[in-house]
Each structure stands twice: as structure tokens, then as C-alpha cells.
NUMIDO-916296 format. One line per field, with one value per atom (N, C-alpha, C, O): residue number from 0; residue in one letter; atom name; x, y, z. Coordinates in Angstrom, 3 decimals, padded with zeros to 6 digits. Example, Ala and Ser with C-alpha at 12.3 -4.5 7.8 and 13.67 -1.06 7.14 Angstrom:
// residues 2
seq = 0; 0; 0; 0; 1; 1; 1; 1
type = a; a; a; a; s; s; s; s
atom = N; CA; C; O; N; CA; C; O
east = 013.190; 012.300; 013.200; 014.236; 012.850; 013.670; 012.900; 013.409
north = -005.690; -004.500; -003.300; -003.319; -002.250; -001.060; 000.030; 001.138
up = 007.800; 007.800; 007.800; 008.465; 007.080; 007.140; 007.870; 008.039
// end
This chain:
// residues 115
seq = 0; 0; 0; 0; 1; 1; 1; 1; 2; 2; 2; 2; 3; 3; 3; 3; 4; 4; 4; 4; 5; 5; 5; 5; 6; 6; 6; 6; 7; 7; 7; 7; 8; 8; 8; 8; 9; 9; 9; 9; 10; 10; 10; 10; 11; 11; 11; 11; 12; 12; 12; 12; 13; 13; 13; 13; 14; 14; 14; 14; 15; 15; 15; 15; 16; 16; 16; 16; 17; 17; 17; 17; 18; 18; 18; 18; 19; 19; 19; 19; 20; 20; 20; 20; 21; 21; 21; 21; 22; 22; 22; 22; 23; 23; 23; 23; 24; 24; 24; 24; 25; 25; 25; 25; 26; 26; 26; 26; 27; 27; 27; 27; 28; 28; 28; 28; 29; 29; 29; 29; 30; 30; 30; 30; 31; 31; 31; 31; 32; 32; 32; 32; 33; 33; 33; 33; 34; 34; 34; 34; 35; 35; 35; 35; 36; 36; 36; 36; 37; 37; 37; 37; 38; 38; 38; 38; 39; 39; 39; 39; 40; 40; 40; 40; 41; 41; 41; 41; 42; 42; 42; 42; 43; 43; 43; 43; 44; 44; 44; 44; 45; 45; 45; 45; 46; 46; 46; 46; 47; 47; 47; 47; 48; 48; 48; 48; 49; 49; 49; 49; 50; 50; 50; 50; 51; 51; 51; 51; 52; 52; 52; 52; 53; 53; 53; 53; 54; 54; 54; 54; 55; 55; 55; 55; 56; 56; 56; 56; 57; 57; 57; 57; 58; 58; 58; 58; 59; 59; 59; 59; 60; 60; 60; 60; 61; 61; 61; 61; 62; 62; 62; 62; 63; 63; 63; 63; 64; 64; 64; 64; 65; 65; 65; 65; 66; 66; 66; 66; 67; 67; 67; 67; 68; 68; 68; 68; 69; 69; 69; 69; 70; 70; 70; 70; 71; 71; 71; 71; 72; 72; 72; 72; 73; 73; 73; 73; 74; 74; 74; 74; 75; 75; 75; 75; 76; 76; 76; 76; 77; 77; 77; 77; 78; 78; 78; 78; 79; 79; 79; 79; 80; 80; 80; 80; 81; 81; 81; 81; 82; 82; 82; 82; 83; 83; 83; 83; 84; 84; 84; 84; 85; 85; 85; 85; 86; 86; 86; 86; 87; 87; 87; 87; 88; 88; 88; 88; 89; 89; 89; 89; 90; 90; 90; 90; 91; 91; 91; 91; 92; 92; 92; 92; 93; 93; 93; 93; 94; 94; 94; 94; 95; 95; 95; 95; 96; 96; 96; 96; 97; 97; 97; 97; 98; 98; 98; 98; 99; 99; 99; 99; 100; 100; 100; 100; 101; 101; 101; 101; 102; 102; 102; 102; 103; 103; 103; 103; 104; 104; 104; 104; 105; 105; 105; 105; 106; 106; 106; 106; 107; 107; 107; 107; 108; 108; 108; 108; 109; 109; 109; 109; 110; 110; 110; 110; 111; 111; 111; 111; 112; 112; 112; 112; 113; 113; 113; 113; 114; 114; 114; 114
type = x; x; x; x; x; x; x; x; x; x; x; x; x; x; x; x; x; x; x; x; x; x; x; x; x; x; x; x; x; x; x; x; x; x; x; x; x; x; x; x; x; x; x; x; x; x; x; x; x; x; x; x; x; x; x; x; x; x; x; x; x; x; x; x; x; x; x; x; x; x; x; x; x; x; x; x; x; x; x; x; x; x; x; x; x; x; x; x; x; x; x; x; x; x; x; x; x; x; x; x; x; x; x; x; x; x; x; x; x; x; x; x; x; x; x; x; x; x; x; x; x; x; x; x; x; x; x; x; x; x; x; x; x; x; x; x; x; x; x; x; x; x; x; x; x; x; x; x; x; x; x; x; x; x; x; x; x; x; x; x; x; x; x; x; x; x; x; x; x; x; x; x; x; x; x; x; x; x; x; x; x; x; x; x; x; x; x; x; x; x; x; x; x; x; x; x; x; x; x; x; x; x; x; x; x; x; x; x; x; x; x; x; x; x; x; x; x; x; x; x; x; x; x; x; x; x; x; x; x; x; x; x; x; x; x; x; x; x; x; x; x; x; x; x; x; x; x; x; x; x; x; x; x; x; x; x; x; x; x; x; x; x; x; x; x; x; x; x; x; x; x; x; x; x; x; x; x; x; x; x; x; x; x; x; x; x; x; x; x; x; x; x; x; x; x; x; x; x; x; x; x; x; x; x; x; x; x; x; x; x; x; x; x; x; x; x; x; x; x; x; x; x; x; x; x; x; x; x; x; x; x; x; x; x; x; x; x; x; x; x; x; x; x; x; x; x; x; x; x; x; x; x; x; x; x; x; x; x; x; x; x; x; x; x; x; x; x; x; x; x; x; x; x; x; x; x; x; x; x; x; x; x; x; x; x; x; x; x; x; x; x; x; x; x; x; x; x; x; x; x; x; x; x; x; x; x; x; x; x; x; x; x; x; x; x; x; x; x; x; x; x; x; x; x; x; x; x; x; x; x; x; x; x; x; x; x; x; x; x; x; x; x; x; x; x; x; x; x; x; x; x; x; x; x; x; x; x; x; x; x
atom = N; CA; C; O; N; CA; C; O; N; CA; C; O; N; CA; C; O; N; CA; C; O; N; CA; C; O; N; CA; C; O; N; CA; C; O; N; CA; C; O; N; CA; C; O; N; CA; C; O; N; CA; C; O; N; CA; C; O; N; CA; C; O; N; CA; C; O; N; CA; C; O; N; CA; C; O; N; CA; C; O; N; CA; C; O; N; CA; C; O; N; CA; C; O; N; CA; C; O; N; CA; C; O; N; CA; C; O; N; CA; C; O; N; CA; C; O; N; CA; C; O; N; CA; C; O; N; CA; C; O; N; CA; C; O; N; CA; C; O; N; CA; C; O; N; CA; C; O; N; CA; C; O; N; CA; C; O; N; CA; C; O; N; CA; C; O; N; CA; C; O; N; CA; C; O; N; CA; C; O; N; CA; C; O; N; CA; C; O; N; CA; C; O; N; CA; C; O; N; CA; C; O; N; CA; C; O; N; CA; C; O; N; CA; C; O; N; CA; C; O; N; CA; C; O; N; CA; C; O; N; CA; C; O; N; CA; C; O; N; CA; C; O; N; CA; C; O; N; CA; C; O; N; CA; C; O; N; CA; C; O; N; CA; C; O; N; CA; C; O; N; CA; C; O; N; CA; C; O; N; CA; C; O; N; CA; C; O; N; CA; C; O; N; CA; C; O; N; CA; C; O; N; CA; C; O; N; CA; C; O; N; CA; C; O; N; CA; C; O; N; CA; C; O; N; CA; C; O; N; CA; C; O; N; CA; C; O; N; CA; C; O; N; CA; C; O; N; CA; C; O; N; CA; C; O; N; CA; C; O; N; CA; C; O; N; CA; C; O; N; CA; C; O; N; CA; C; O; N; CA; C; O; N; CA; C; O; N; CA; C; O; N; CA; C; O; N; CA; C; O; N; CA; C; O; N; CA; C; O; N; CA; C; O; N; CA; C; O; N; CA; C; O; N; CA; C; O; N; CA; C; O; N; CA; C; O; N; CA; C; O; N; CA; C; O; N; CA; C; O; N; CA; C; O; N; CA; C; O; N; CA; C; O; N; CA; C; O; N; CA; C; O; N; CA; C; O; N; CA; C; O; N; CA; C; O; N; CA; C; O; N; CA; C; O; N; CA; C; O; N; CA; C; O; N; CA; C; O; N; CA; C; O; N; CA; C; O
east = -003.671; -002.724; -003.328; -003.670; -003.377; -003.786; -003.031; -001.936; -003.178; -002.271; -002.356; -003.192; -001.153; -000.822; -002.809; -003.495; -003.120; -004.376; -005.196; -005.949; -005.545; -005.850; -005.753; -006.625; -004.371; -003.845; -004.360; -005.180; -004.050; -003.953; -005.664; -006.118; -006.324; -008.081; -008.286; -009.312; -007.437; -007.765; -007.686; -007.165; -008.281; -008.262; -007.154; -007.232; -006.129; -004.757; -004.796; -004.824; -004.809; -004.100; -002.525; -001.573; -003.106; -001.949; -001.545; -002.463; -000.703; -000.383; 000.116; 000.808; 000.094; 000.983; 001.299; 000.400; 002.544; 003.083; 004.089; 004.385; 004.544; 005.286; 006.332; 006.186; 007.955; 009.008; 010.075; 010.562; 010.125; 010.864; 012.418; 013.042; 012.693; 014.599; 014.492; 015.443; 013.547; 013.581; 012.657; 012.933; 011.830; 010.538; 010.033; 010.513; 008.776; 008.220; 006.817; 006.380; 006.585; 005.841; 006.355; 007.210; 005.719; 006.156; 004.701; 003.980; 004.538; 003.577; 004.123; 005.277; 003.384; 003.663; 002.475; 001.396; 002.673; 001.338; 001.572; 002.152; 001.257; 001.676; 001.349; 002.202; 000.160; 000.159; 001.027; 000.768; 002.144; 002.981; 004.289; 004.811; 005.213; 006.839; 007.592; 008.187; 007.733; 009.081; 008.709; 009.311; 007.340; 006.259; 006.021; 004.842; 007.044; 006.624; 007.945; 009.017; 007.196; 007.618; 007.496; 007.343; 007.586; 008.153; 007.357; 007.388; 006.896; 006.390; 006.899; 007.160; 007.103; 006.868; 005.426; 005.266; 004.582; 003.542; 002.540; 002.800; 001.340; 000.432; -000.054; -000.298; -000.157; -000.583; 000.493; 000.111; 001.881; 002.836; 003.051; 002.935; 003.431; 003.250; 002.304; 002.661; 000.994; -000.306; -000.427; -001.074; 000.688; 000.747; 001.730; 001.628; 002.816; 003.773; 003.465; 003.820; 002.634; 002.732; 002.112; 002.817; 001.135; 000.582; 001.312; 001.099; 002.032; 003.768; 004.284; 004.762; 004.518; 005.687; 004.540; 004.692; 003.543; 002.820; 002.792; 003.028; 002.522; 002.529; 003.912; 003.856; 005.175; 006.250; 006.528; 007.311; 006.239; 006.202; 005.514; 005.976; 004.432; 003.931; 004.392; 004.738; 004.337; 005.660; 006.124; 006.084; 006.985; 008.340; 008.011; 008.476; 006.937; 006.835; 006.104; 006.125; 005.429; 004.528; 006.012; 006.418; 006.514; 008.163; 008.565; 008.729; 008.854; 009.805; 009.266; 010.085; 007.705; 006.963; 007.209; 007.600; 006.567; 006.425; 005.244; 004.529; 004.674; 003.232; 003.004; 003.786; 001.512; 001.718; -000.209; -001.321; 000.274; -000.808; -001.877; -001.633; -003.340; -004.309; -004.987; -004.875; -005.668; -005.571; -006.880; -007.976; -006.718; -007.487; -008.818; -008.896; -009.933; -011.367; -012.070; -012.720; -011.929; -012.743; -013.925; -014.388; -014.621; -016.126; -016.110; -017.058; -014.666; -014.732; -014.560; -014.668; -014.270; -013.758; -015.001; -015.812; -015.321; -016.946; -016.261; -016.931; -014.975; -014.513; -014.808; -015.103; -014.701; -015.091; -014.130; -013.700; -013.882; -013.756; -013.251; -012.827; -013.227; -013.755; -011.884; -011.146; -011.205; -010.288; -010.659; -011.180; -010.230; -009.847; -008.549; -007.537; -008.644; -007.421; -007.455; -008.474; -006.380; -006.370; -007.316; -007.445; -007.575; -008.970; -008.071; -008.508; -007.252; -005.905; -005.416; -004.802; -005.434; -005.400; -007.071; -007.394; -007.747; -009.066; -009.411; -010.256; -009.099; -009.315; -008.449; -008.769; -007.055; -006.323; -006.878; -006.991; -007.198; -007.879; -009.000; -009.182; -009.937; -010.752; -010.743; -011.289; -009.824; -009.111; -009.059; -009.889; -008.096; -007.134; -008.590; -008.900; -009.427; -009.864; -011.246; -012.048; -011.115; -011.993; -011.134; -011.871; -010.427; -009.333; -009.720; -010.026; -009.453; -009.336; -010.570; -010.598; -011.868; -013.063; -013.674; -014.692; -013.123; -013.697; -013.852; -013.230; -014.949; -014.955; -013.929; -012.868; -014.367; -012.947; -012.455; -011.276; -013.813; -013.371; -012.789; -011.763; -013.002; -012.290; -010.916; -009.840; -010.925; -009.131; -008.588; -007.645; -009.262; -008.024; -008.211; -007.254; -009.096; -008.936; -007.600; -006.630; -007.467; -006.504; -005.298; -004.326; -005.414; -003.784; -003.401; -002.212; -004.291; -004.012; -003.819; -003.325; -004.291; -003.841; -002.287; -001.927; -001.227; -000.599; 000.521; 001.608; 000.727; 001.330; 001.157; 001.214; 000.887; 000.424; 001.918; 002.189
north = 129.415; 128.543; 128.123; 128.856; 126.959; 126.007; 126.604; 126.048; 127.408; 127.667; 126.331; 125.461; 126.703; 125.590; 125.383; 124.377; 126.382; 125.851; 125.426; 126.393; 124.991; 124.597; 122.660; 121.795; 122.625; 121.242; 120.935; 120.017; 121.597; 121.309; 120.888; 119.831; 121.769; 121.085; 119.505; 118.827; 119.330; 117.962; 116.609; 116.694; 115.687; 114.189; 113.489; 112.278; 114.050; 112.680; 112.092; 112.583; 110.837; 109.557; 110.109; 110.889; 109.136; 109.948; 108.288; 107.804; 107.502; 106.117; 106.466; 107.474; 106.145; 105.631; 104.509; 103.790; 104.097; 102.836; 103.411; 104.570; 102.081; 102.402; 101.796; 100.953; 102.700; 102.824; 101.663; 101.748; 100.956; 099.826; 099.430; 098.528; 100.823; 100.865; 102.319; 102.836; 102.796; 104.143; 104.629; 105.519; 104.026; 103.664; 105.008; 105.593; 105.362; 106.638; 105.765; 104.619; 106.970; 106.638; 107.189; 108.074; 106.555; 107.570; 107.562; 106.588; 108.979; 109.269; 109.306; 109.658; 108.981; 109.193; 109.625; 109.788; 109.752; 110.613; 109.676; 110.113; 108.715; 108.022; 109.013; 109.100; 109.647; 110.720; 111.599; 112.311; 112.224; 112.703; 112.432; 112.759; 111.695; 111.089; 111.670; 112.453; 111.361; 111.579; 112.470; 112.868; 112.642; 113.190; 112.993; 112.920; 112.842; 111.768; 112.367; 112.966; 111.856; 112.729; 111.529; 110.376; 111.933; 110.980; 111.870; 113.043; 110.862; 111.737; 110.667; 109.604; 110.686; 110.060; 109.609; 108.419; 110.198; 109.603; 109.577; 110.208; 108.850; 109.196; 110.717; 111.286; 111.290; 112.663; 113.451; 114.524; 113.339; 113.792; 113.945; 114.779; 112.436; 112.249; 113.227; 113.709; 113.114; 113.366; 115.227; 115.706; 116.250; 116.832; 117.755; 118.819; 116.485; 116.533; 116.411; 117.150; 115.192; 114.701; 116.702; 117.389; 117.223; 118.333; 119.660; 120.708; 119.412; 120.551; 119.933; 120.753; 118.979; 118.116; 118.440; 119.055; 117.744; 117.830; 119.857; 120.431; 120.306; 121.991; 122.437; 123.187; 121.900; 122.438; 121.508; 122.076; 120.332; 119.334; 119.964; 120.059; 120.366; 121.343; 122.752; 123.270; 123.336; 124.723; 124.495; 124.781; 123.886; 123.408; 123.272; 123.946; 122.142; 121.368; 122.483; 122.441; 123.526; 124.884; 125.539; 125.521; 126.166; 126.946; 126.333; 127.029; 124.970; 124.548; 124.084; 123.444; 124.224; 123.888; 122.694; 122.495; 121.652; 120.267; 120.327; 121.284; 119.069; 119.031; 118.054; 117.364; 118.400; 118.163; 117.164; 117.660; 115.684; 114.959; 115.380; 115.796; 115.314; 115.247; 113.859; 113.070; 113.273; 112.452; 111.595; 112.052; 110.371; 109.453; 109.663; 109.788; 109.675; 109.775; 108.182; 107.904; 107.345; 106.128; 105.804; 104.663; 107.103; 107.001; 106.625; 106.595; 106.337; 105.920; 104.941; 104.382; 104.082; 102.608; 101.990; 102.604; 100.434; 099.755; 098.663; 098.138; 098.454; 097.471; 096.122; 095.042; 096.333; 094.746; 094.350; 095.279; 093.610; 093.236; 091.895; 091.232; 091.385; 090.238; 089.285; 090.104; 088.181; 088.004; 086.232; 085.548; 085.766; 084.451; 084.081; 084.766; 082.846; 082.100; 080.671; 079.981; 080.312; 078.815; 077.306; 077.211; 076.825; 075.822; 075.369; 076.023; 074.719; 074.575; 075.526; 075.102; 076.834; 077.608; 077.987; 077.949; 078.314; 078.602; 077.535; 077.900; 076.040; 074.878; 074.984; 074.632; 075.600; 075.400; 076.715; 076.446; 077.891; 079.038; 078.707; 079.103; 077.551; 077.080; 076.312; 076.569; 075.055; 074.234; 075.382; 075.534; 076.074; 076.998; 077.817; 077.705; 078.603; 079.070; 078.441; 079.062; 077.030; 076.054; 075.820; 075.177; 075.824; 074.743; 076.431; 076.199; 077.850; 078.968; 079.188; 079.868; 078.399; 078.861; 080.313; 080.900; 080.559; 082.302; 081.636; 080.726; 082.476; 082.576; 082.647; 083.252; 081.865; 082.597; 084.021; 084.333; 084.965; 086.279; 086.562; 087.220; 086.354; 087.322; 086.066; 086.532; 085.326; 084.833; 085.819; 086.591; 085.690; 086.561; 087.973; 088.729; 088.376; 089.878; 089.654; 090.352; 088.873; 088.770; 088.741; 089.450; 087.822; 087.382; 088.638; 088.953; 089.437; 090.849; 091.739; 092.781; 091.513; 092.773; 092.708; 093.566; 091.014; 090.869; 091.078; 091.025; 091.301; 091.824; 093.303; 093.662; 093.755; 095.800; 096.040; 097.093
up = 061.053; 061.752; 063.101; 064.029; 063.023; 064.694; 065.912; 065.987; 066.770; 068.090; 069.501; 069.744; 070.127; 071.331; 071.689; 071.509; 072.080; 072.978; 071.895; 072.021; 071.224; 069.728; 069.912; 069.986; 069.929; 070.149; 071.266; 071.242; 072.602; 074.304; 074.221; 074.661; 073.679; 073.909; 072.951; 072.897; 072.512; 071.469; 072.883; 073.995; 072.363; 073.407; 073.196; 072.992; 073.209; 073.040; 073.952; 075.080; 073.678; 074.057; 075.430; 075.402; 076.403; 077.689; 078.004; 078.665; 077.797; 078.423; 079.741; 079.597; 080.831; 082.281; 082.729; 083.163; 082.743; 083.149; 084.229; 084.519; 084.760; 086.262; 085.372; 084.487; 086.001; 085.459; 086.389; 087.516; 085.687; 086.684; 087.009; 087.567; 086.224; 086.942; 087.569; 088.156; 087.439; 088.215; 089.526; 090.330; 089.501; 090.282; 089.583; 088.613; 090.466; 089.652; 088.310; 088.197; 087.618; 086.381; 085.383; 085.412; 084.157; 083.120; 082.094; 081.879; 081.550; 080.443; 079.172; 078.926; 078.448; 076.760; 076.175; 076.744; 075.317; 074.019; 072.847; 071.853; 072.887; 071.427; 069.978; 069.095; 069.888; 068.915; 069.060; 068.089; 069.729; 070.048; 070.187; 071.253; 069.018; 069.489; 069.645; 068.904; 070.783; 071.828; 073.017; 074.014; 072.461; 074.374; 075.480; 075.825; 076.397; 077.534; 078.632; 078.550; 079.492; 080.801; 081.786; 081.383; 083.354; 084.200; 086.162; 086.534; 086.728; 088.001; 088.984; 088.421; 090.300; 091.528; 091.633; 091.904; 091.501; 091.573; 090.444; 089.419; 090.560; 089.213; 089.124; 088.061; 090.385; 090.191; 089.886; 089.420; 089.970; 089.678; 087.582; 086.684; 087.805; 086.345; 084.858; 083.783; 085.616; 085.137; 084.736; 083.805; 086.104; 086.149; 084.929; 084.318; 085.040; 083.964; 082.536; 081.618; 082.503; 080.952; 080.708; 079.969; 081.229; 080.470; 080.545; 079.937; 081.255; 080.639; 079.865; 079.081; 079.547; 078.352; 076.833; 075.778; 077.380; 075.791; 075.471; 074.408; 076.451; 076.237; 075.447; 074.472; 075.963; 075.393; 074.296; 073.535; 073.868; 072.698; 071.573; 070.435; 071.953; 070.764; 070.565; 069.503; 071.857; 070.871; 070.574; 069.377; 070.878; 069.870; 068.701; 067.781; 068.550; 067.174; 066.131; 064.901; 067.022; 066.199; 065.255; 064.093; 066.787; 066.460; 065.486; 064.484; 065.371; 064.588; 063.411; 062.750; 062.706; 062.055; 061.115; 059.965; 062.721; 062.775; 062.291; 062.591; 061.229; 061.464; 062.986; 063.640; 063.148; 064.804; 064.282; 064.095; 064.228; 064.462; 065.272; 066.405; 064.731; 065.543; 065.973; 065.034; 067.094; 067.272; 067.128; 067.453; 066.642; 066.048; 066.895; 068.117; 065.878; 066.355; 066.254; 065.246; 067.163; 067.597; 067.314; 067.283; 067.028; 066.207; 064.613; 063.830; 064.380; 062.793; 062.947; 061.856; 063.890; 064.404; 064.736; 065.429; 064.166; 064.547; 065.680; 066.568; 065.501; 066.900; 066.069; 066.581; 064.970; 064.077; 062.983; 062.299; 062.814; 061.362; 061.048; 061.994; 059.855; 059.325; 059.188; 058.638; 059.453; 059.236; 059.086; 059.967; 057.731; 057.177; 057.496; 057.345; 057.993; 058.599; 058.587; 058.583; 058.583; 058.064; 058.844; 060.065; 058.391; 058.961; 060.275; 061.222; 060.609; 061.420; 062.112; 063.092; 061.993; 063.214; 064.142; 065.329; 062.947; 063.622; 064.349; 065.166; 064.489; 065.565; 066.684; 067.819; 066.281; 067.526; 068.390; 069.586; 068.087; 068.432; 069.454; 070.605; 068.379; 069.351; 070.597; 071.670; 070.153; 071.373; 072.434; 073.331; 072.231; 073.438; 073.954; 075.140; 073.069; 073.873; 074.884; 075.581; 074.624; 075.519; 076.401; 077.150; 076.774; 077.165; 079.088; 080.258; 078.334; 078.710; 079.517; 080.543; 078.845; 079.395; 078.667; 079.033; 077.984; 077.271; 075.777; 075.229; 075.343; 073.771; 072.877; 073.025; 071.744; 071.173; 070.501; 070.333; 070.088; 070.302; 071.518; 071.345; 072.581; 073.639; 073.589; 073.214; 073.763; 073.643; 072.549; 072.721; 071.492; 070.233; 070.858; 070.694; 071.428; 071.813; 072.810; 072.513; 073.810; 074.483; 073.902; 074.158; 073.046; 072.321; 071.687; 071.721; 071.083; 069.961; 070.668; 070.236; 072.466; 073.222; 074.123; 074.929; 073.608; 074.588; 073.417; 073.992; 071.977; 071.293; 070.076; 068.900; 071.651; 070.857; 070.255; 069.678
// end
């Protein structure tokens, strides 16, 4: 059986965004739902998310959750191949002249502004 410090040494994924009806920050673990915690500051936060993920996984041990390990990026080439209609791939192009950037990095943009 995998124990807490088992999990705690793995590389999860830690998001921080600033909390905008509360001021403060907040962390999440996306490999982790419903992991996420809240600081005054980023060092606050930062301090937190790693008590929250600590008691997120006892729990989830205790309560024998399976408990995701988290995606290895070295299986990822950052590529791949997508066919699209002759009529979008021009307007793709238009826009991303129009932008001044390639049109890989426009679609990297556009694919990063609906995660």
C-alpha cells in the first residue's frame, strides 16, 4: 500500500490564482478534486495548499479513495496533427496575420484562452 509521504513526494500540479470576492489566493491540485485551499498571500497560500493536499490524501488513504498519480509530460511530444476545414484554416491565417504571430502560436493562444 502507497503511504501519505508516498503521494506528498509525487510532482502535482499546484494552480494559484488571486481570489476576487475575497482578496487573498487560492490553490488547487487539479489531480486532486476538491484540493484547494486559500492564503493572504502567495507564501501563505503555498504554505497551505501543502496541509490541504496532506489531509486530502489521508482522508482519501482512510477512506480508500483511489488517489490519482499525476500526469508524466515526458509522454507528451507538445504536437499533434489536426485537419480542419479549408475556410477555417484561412480565417486562422487571416487573424493570425492580421496579430503579427504565426499561426501555431495564435492557435496556441486561442487553445490556451478556452482551458
Amino acid at each position: 500500500m502507497k503511504t501519505i509521504d508516498y503521494y506528498m513526494n509525487l510532482p502535482y500540479k499546484m494552480e494559484i490564482f488571486p481570489d476576487p470576492d475575497e482578496g487573498g489566493f487560492v490553490a488547487d491540485y487539479p489531480d486532486l478534486p476538491g484540493c484547494l485551499t486559500i492564503g493572504e498571500t502567495i507564501e501563505d497560500v503555498i504554505r497551505n495548499a501543502e496541509d490541504a493536499k496532506r489531509e486530502w490524501i489521508s482522508a482519501a488513504i482512510e477512506d480508500g479513495i483511489d488517489i490519482a498519480e499525476p500526469v508524466n509530460l515526458d509522454e507528451y511530444s507538445g504536437q499533434f496533427k489536426l485537419r480542419i476545414p479549408k475556410s477555417l484554416h484561412r480565417k486562422l491565417a487571416e487573424r493570425s496575420r492580421e496579430e503579427g504571430v504565426s499561426m501555431n502560436q495564435y492557435c496556441v493562444y486561442l487553445l490556451s484562452q478556452n482551458r
